[in-house]
Backbone as CSV, one residue per row, in Angstrom:
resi,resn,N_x,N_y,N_z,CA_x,CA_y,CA_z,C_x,C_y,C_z
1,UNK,-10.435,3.811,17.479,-8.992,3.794,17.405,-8.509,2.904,16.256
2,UNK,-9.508,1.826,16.020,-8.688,1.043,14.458,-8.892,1.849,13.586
3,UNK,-9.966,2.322,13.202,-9.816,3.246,11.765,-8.345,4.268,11.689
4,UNK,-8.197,4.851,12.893,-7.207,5.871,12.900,-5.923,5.259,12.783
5,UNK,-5.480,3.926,13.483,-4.734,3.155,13.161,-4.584,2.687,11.489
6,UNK,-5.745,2.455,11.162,-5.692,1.992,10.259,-5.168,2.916,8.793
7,UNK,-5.455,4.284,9.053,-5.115,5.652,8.280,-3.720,5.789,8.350
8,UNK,-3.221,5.368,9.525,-1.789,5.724,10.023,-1.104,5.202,9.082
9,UNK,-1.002,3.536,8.936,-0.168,2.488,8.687,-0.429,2.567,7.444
10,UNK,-1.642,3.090,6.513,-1.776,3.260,4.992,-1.142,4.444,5.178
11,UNK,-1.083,5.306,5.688,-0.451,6.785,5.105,1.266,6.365,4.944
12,UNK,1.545,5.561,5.488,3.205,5.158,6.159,3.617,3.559,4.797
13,UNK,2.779,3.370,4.500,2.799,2.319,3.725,2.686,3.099,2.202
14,UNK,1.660,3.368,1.943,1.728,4.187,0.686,2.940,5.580,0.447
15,UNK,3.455,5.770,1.493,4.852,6.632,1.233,5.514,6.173,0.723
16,UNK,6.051,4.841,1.857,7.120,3.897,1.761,7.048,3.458,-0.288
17,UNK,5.827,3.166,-0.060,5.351,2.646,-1.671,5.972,3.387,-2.932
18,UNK,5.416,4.734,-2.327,5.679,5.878,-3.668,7.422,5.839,-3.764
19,UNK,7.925,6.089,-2.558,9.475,6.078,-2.898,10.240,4.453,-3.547
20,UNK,9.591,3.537,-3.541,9.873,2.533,-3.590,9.977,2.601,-5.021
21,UNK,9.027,2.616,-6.184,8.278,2.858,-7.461,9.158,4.292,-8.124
22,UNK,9.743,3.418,-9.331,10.494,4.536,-9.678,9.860,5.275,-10.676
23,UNK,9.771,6.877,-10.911,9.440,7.906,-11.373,8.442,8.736,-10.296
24,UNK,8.048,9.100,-11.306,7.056,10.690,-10.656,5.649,9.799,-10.423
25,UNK,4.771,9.518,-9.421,3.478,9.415,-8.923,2.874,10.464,-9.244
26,UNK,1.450,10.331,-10.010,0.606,11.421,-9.931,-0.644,11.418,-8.972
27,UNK,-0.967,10.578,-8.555,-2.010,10.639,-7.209,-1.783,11.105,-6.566
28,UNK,-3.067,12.113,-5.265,-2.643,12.502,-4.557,-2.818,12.052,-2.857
29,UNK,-2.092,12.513,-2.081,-1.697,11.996,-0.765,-2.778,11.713,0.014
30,UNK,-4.300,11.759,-0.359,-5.181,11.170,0.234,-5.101,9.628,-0.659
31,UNK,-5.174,9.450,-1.464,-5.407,8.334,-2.603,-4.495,7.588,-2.504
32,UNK,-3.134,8.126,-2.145,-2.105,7.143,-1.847,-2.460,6.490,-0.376
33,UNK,-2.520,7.750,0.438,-3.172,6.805,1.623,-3.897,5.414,1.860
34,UNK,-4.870,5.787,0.808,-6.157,4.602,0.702,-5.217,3.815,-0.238
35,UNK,-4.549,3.430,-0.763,-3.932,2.599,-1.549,-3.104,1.771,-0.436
36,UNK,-2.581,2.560,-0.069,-1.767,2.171,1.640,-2.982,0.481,2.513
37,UNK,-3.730,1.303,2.490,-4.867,0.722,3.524,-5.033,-0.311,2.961
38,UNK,-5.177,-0.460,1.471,-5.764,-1.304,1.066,-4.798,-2.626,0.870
39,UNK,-3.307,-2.006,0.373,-2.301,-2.756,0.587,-2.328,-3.666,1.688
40,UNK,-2.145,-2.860,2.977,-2.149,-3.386,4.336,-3.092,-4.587,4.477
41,UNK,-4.731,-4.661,4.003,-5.428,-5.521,3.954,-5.509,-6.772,3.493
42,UNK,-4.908,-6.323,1.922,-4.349,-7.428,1.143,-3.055,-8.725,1.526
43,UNK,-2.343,-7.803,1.881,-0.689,-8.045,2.334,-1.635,-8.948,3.871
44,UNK,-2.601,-8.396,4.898,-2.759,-9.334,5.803,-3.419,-10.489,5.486
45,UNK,-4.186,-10.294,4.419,-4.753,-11.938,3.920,-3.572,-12.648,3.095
46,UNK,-2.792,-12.498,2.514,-2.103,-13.307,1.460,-0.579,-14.017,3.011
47,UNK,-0.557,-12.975,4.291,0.118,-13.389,5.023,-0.910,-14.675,5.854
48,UNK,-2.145,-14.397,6.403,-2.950,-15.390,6.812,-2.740,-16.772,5.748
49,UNK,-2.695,-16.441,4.658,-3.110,-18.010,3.574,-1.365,-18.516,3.673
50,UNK,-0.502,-17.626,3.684,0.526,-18.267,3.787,1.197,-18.983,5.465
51,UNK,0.483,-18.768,6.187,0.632,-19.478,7.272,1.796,-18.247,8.097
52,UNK,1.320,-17.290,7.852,2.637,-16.261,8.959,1.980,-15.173,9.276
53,UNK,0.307,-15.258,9.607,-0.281,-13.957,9.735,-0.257,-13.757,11.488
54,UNK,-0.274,-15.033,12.203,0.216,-14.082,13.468,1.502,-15.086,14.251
55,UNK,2.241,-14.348,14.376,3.036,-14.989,15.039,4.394,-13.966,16.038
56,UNK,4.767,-14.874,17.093,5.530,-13.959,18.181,6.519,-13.209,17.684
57,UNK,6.335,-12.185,18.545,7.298,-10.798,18.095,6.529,-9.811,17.346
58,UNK,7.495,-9.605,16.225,6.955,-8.907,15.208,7.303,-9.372,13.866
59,UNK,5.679,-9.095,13.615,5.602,-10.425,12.093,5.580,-9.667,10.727
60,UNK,7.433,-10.153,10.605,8.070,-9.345,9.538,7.847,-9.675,8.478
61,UNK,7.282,-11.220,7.898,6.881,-11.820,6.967,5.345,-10.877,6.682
62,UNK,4.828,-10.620,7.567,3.368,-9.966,7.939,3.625,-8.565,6.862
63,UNK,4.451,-7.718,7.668,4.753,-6.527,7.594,5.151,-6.157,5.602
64,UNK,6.007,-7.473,5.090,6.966,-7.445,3.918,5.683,-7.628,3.008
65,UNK,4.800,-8.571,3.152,3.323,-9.082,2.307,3.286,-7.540,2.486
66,UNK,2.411,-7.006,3.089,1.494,-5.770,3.193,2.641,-4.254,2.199
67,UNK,3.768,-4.357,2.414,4.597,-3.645,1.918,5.012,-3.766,0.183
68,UNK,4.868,-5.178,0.042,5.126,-5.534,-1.417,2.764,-5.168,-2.329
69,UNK,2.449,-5.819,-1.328,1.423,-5.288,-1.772,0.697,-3.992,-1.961
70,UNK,1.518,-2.879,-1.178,1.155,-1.801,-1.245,1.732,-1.030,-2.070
71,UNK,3.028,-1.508,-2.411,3.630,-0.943,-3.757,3.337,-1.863,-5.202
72,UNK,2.947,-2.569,-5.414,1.892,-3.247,-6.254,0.322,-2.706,-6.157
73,UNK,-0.389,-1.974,-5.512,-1.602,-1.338,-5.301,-1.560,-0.024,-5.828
74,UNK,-0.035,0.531,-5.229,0.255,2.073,-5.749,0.786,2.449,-7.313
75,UNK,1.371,1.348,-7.783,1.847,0.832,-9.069,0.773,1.110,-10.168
76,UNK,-0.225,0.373,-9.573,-1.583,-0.381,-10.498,-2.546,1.415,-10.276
77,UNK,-2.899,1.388,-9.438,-3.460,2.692,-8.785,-3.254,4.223,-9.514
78,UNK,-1.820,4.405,-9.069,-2.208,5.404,-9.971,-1.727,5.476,-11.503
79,UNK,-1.241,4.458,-12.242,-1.305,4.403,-13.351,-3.514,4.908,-13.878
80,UNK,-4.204,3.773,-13.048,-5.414,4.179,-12.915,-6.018,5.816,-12.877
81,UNK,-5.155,5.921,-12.027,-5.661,7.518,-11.854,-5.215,8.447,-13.026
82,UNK,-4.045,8.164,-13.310,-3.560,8.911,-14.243,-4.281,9.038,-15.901
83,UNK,-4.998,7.452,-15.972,-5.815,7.462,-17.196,-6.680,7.854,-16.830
84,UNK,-7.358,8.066,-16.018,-9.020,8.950,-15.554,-8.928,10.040,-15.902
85,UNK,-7.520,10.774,-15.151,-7.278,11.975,-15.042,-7.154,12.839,-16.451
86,UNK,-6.620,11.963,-17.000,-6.130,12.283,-18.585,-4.790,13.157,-18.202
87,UNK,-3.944,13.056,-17.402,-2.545,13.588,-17.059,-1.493,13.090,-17.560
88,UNK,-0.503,13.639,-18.272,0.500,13.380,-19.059,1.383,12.158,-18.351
89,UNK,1.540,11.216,-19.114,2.271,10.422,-18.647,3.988,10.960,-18.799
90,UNK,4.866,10.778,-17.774,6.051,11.144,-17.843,7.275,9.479,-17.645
């Protein structure tokens, strides 16, 4: 059940990401996913070092790390992809 969790909240994170990031994304919706995930991972360690990785309720400081990092992952990412790809930059 964590992996599937874990697919969820990158698929929902790397959306959030792509609309966030202005222009056209060329990666595709598996890759954003995993960009998602990876965000999420990042965003939970940089919330652990900052002293707000668990705390009562719901940990919005938690949530905002993983969100800023996932549109900083998707940013970096598929610019990446796009030079692999050799796809027209727009």
């Amino acid at each position: 059940m964590g992996w599937l969790w874990a697919i969820v909240v990158g698929f929902v994170l790397g959306l959030i990401a792509k609309a966030v990031i202005p222009g056209k994304q060329h990666s595709p919706l598996w890759l954003t996913t995993v960009f998602g995930m990876l965000g999420a991972i990042v965003g939970n360690a940089i919330a652990r070092a900052a002293g707000v990785g668990e705390t009562s309720g719901v940990d919005w400081w938690r949530h905002l790390f993983q969100l800023v990092a996932a549109v900083v992952i998707v940013a970096v990412g598929d610019r990446a992809y796009v030079r692999v790809r050799g796809q027209p930059r727009h």
